[in-house]
Every structure is written in C-alpha cells, then in structure tokens.
C-alpha positions, 0 to 999 in steps of 0.5 A, spaced: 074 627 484 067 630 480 066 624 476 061 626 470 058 620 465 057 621 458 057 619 451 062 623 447 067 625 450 070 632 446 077 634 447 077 641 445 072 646 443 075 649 436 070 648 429 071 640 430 069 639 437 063 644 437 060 642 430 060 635 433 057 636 439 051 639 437 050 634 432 050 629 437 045 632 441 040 634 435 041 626 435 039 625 442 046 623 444 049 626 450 056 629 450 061 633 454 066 638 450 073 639 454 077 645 452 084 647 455 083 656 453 078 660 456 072 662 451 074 670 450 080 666 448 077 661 443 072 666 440 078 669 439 082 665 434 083 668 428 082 662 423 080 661 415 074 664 411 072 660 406 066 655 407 065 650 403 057 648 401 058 642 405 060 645 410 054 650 410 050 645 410 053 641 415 051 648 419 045 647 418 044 640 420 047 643 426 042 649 427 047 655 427 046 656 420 041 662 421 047 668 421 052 666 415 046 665 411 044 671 413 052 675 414 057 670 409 059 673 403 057 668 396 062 668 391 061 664 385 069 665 382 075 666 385 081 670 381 088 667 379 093 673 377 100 672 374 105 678 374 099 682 371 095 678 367 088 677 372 083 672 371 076 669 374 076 662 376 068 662 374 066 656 380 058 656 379 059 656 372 064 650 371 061 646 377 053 646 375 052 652 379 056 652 387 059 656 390 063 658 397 061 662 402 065 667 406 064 667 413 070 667 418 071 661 422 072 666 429 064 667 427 063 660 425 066 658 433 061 664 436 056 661 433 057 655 436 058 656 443 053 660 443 048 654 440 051 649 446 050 655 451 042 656 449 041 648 449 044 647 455 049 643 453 056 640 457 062 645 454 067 647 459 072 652 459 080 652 462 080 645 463 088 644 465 091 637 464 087 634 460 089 626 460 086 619 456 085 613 459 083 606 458 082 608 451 082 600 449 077 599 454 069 599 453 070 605 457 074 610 457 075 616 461 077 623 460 081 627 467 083 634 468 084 639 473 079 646 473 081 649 478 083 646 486 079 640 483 080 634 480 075 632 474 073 625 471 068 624 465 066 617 464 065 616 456 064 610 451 068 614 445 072 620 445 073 624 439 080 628 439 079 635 437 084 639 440 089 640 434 096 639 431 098 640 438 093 637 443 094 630 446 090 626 443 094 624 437 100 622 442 095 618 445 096 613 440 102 609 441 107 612 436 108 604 434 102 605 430 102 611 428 105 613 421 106 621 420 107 624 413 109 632 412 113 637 408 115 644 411 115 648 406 120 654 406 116 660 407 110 662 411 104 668 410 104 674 413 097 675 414 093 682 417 086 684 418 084 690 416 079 696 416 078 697 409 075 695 403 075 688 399 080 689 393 075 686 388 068 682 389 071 675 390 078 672 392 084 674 389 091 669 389 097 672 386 103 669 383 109 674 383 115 673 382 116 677 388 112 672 393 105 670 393 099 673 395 093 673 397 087 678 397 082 677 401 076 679 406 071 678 412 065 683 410 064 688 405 069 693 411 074 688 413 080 685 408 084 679 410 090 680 406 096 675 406 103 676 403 109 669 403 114 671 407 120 667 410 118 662 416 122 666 421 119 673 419 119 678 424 113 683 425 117 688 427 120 689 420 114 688 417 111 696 419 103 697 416 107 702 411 110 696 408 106 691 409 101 695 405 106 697 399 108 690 398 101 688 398 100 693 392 107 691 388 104 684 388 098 686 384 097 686 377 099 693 374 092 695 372 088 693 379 094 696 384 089 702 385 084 698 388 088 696 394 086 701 399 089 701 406 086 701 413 087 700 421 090 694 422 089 691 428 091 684 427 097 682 424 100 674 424 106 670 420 103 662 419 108 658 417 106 652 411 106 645 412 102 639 410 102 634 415 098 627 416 097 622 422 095 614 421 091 612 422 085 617 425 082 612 431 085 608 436 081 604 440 075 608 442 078 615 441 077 618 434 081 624 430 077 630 427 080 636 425 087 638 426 088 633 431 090 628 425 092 633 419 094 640 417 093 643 410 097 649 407 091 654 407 092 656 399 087 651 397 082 653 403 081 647 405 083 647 414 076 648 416 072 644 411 076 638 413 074 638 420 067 640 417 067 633 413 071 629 419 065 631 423 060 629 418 063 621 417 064 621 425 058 624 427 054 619 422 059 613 425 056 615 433 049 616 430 049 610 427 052 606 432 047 608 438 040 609 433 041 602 430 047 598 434 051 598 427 060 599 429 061 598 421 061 606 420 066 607 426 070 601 424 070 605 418 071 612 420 079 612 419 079 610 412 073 614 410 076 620 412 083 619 410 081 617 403 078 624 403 084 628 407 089 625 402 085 629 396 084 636 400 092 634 401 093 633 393 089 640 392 093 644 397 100 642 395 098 643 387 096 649 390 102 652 394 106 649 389 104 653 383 102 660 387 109 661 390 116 663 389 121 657 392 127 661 392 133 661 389 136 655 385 130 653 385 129 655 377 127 650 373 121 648 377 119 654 377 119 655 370 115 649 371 111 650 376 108 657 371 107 652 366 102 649 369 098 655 372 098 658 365 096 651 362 090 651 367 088 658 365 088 656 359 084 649 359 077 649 360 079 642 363 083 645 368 079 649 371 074 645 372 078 641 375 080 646 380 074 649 380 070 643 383 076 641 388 076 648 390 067 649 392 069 641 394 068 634 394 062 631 395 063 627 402 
C-alpha cells in the first residue's frame, strides 16, 4: 500500500474542498484533495451562478479570483414579478452599496484545479472507496483504491467535502447525528441555453402556473428554470414546451423578451432543505453539502460552502501558525449559526415564489400576501436584499 503523510486530508474536489485546499497552501499548510469522479467529470458539473461578495472575496484570498473579475457579471438588483407586475429589488442601494456577481460555479471549479494544478498541489482523481479511519485518534487516515493500488493518506484532520452523498457524513456514528429536512413537493426544471438574457439582472416569477426563474451565465448563454413535479420526466418537456412555459410565466408586458436558443443542457433538480448535526466528529470536519442543502431559490448553495471554508480554513490556519484549537473546537457551532440563517432565507424564499398545489388555498393566499407586503415595505426589501448579497461571516 502508497502511503502518503499529510496535514489536511480533503475529501472531494467540488468548491468546498478546492477552495480549501488552496487556502491552506497560501498558508504554508500541506493538503491532499481525494475525489471519486475524474476531472472531465467534475469541471463538468453544472451548478449555481450567483456569487456572494463574501465569496468573491474568498477567491481572491485564494488567488483564482483574476477570471470572474474579469468574466462575472455584477448585478446590483434582482426582479420579483407577480402574475404581471415586475419590480426591481435595488440591492446596492438598500445595502450600502453590495451587489452579487454572477459567474457559474463550473468556472469557479475550473478556475480551481487549474490554480492547485499550476501550484503543484496533491489533487487526485478517480480515487474509488474512499474510507475514514481512526477519526478519534491524533491521526486519522484516508484509504482508497486508484487503480490495481491500495492507497493510504496519513493526515491530522480530515475535512469532508464530498456532498450530500459522500462518506464523511456517515462517518459520524448516526447515534450523534441529528438530521432536519423538509422535501418539498416539486422540483426545477432547469436548461442551458444559447440565447440572450431575458433582462439585465435575475428574474423570479410567482405565477399561478409555477415559479420561475429567469437567469444567465453570460451575455450568450441563459439558465432558466421552471417548477415542475419531482418526478418529471424530460421526455415530456420537448425544447418547444419548455420554451412556451417559460414564455406564459413572464409578465404579460416582458413576454417579447424571452428569446429562444439551442438547449444543450437540460435537468429537473428536486428541492430540499436539509442539515446534519453536528458538523465535526473527532478530527473530521463537514463543509459544503457533506453537512446541508439549500433549496437554490435564495442562491445561497455555493456560497454556504464558501463561508464553511472561510471559518475551517481560519480554524487549520490558527491551530498550526499559533497552536490555538479554540477555533476548530468552535468550528460546528460557528457555521451552524450561520447555515441556519441562509436556511430561514431560502425557506421564506421558496415558500413565497412557489405554487403548493391543490388544497393548499389559504397559505397560498398567505404566502402572496407576504410577497406583495415585501414589495411594498422598504423594510422588507432591506431585509431581503441584505440577506440575498449576504451575511457577513
């Protein structure tokens, strides 16, 4: 068996992990990033787009912030429409001046490997049966098979980074976990698309047909969304339909907007909030997905990951520049605290944009209430806008 000694051992090469690893090692602190997929695979994923200020500065901290200054799109509002009434959400100006950037989370990986890469970093692909071992001990390890080969990585702490369905999370004994989730009862319907943006910033739809979601990558590709049911099938959703459906959702007034394109990516994700405590065991730590999903109405998936990293990477940075363990014994309760916060937004989110479905009359009208309130009251904006460009970590 190759045995390999490291600081860090990173499990998964998604945002979290990635981001990680290249903190670590402006820092002076070794890592070695295992992932399961092969990185064609990886830098293929297609994921969220909106970045938090937070996060693009955590990019930069990193040093692979150079291409979405240059690329991201800065959007300084967002639009909320309700059957055919559109208004802007002015972000900049209700929170002093931020803003969001969009730049997809695919670019954001590339942008990654390519800086471990260049850096001569220890990032390892089509790493099969990845396992945690002795994580209460002063050593844990990592083993994997690559191959014919039997691998182990001898580290001090591991950091999960794999996902929702990953093993580090089920690597804390289920005894001391305690999960919370709500499934909600549709899903997204999502496609790519070579075409121009419908507006010059974001557009979320409340119709009494379904949600909607009016987005973009660059000026020359859109990523749209419609709510469907959770077991949709893409073969009843043909370009033409999807394309109408997106159409009829749209104020009355912008529905010449909407123009159509290729479609070369096509998707349904389904919509659930979820959150696993605590988010360290021994020496293993969950960032990212490894420890809670968001529903993406409120952007917040990748910027979550983003702030995990930010608290983990100052706990590792801490504990080896200046011997101190406060930091990572605080770690768990320091990203919870904010994890459940980014959870309120996206609920409140999801539940004000979207149709529940028959029966569901009463909160409905409720939930329309609140959403016409929130346009209306100064307040309520403020309060969506400064959760929506995000919370300070």
């Amino acid at each position: 068996m190759a045995t390999t000694r490291t600081q860090v051992g990173i499990i998964g090469a998604g945002p979290a992990g990635l981001l990680l690893a290249q903190i670590l090692d402006k820092a002076g602190i070794s890592s070695v990033v295992l992932e399961r997929r092969d990185r064609a695979y990886v830098e293929g994923r297609i994921r969220a787009g909106v970045l938090e200020q937070g996060t693009v500065d955590l990019l930069d901290q990193a040093g692979v912030g150079a291409r979405c200054a240059r690329e991201g799109m800065v959007h300084k509002g967002i639009y909320i429409s309700i059957e055919n009434d559109r208004r802007q959400i002015d972000l900049e100006e209700l929170t002093g001046g931020k803003h969001v950037v969009v730049y997809g989370q695919t670019e954001v990986t590339k942008d990654l490997i390519a800086a471990r890469i260049a850096a001569g970093g220890d990032l390892r692909f089509d790493c099969d049966a990845v396992t945690i071992h002795d994580i209460e001990s002063q050593h844990p390890r990592l083993t994997y098979v690559a191959g014919d080969e039997s691998h182990e990585v001898i580290c001090d702490f591991i950091a999960g980074c794999d996902g929702f369905h990953g093993v580090s999370r089920q690597a804390i004994p289920a005894s001391l976990q305690r999960v919370y989730e709500r499934v909600y009862p549709f899903g997204w319907l999502g496609i790519l698309a070579e075409a121009p943006p419908v507006a010059d910033e974001l557009i979320y739809a409340r119709h009494s047909r379904g949600f909607a979601l009016y987005s973009m990558r660059s000026t020359k590709i859109v990523r749209h969304y419609i709510q469907c049911l959770p077991d949709t099938d893409l073969e009843d959703w043909p370009d033409e339909r999807v394309w109408d459906e997106l159409r009829l959702r749209l104020p009355r007034e912008d529905q010449h907007l909407l123009k159509t394109g290729r479609v070369f990516e096509k998707s349904v994700t389904p919509m659930r909030s979820f959150v696993s405590e605590p988010m360290r065991f021994g020496r293993l730590f969950l960032a990212g997905d490894a420890g809670h999903i968001v529903p993406p109405t409120g952007a917040k998936g990748l910027n979550l990951a983003a702030s995990d990293v930010h608290y983990l990477s100052r706990a590792f940075i801490a504990f080896y520049q200046d011997n101190a363990s406060a930091q990572l014994d605080a770690y768990s309760d320091k990203a919870l605290a904010r994890i459940w916060k980014a959870q309120r937004f996206s609920w409140w989110m999801t539940s004000m944009l979207h149709n529940f479905g028959p029966g569901d009359d009463f909160d409905s009208r409720v939930r329309g209430a609140e959403l016409a309130y929130t346009l209306s009251s100064r307040a309520a904006m403020t309060a969506l806008a400064e959760n929506y460009v995000g919370l300070p970590f």
